[in-house]
C-alpha positions as CSV (number, residue, x, y, z in Angstrom):
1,X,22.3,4.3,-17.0
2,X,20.9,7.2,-15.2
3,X,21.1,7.1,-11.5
4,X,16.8,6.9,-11.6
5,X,17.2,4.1,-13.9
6,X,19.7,2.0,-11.3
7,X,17.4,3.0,-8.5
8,X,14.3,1.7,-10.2
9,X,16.2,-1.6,-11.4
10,X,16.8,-2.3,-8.3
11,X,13.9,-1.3,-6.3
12,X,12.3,-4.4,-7.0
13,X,9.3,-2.9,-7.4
14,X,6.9,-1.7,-10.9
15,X,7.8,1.6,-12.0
16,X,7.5,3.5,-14.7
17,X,8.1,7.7,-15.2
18,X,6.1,10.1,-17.8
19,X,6.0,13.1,-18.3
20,X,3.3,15.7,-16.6
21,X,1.6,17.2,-19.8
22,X,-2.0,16.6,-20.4
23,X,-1.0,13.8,-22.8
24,X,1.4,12.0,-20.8
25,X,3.8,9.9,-23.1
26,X,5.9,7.0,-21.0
27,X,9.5,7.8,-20.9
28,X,10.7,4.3,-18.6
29,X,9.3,1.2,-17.6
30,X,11.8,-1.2,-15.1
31,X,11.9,-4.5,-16.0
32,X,9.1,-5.6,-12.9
33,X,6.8,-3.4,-14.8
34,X,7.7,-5.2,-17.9
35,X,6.7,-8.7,-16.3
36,X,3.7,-7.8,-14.1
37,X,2.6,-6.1,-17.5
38,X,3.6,-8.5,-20.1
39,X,4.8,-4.9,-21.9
40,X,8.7,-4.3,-22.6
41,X,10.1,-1.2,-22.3
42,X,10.9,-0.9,-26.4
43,X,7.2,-1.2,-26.3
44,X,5.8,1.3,-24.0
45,X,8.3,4.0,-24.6
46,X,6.3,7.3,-26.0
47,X,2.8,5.6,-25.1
48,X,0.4,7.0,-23.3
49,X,-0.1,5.5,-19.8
50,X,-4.1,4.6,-21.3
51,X,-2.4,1.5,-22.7
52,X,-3.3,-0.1,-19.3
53,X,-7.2,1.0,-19.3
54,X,-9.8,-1.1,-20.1
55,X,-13.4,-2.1,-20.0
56,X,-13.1,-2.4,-16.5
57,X,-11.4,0.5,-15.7
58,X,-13.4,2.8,-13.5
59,X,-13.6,6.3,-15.4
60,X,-14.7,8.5,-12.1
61,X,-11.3,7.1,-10.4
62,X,-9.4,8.1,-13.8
63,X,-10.9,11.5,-13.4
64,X,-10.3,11.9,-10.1
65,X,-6.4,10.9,-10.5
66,X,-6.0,13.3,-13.1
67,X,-7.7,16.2,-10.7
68,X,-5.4,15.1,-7.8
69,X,-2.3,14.9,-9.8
70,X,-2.9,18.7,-11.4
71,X,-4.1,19.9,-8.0
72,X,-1.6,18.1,-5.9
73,X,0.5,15.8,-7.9
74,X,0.3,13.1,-5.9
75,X,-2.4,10.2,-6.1
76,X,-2.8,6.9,-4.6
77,X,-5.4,4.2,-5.0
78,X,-6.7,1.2,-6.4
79,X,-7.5,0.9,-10.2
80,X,-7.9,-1.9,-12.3
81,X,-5.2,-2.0,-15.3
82,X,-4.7,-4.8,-17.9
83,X,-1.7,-6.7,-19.2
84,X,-0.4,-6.7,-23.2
85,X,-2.5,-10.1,-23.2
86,X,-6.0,-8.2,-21.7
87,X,-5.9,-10.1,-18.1
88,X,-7.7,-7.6,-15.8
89,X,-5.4,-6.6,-12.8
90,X,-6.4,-5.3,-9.6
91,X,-3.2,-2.5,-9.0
92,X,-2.8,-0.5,-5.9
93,X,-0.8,2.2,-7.4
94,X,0.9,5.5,-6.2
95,X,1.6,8.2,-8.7
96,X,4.0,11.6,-7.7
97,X,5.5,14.6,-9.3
98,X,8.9,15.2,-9.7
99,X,10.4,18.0,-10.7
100,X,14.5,17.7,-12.4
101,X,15.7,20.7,-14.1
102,X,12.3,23.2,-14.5
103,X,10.6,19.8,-16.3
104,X,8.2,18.1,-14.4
105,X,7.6,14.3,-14.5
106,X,5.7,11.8,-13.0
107,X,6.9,8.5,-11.5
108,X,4.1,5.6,-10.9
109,X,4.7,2.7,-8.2
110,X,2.3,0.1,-9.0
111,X,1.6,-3.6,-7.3
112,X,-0.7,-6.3,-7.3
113,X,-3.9,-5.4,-5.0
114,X,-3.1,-8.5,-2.9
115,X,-5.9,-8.1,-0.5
116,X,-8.0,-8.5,-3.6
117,X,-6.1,-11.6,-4.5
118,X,-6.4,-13.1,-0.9
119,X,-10.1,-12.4,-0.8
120,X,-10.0,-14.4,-4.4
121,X,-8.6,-17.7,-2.8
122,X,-10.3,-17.6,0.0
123,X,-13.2,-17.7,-1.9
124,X,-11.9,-20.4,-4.4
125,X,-11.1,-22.7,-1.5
126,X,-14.4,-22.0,0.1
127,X,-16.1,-23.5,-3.0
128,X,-13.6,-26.5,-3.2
129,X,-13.4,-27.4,0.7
């Protein structure tokens, strides 16, 4: 185990790394990416990080990550992604460049958008109360 693989593992947070080409493949997923995405690792290893796209999935905010993380590589933002089973998820996710030996890579931090969700129940109880 790498010492990026014991730091994601126990981060507690979603993470996964890629590499910075213009085809990104997925080189790691942690195991909280795994269960907010219903993906396992075996299964997202050497996929593109499209997987999580959908119908939903606003294409100027895709375009403007990809800009950011040439220009800068750094982006941060909401985005909606979808799990293995298609359930639409509002993510707030944070995406930097790394660079380890001349190879640059990219490590994503995503989470539930919970102001979304709060807004959600609020509005579910509204109807019920």
């Amino acid at each position: 185990m790498s010492i990026f693989e014991f730091i994601a593992s126990k981060s507690g947070a979603s993470i996964i790394l890629t590499h910075s080409t213009d085809n990104p493949i997925i080189l790691y997923s942690n195991a909280e990416h795994d269960k907010l995405t219903g993906y396992s690792n075996v299964e997202l290893i050497g996929k593109n990080p499209k997987i999580f796209q959908g119908k939903n999935t606003d294409r100027t905010t895709v375009e403007d990550m990809k800009k950011s993380l040439v220009d800068i590589s750094y982006w941060s933002g909401n985005i909606t992604n979808y799990t293995k089973n298609g359930v639409e998820m509002d993510i707030q996710l944070i995406i930097f460049g790394v660079i380890f030996q001349e190879t640059k890579y990219f490590v994503a931090y995503k989470k539930l958008n919970t102001n979304k969700i709060l807004l959600w129940i609020k509005k579910i109880l509204s109807n019920i109360l």
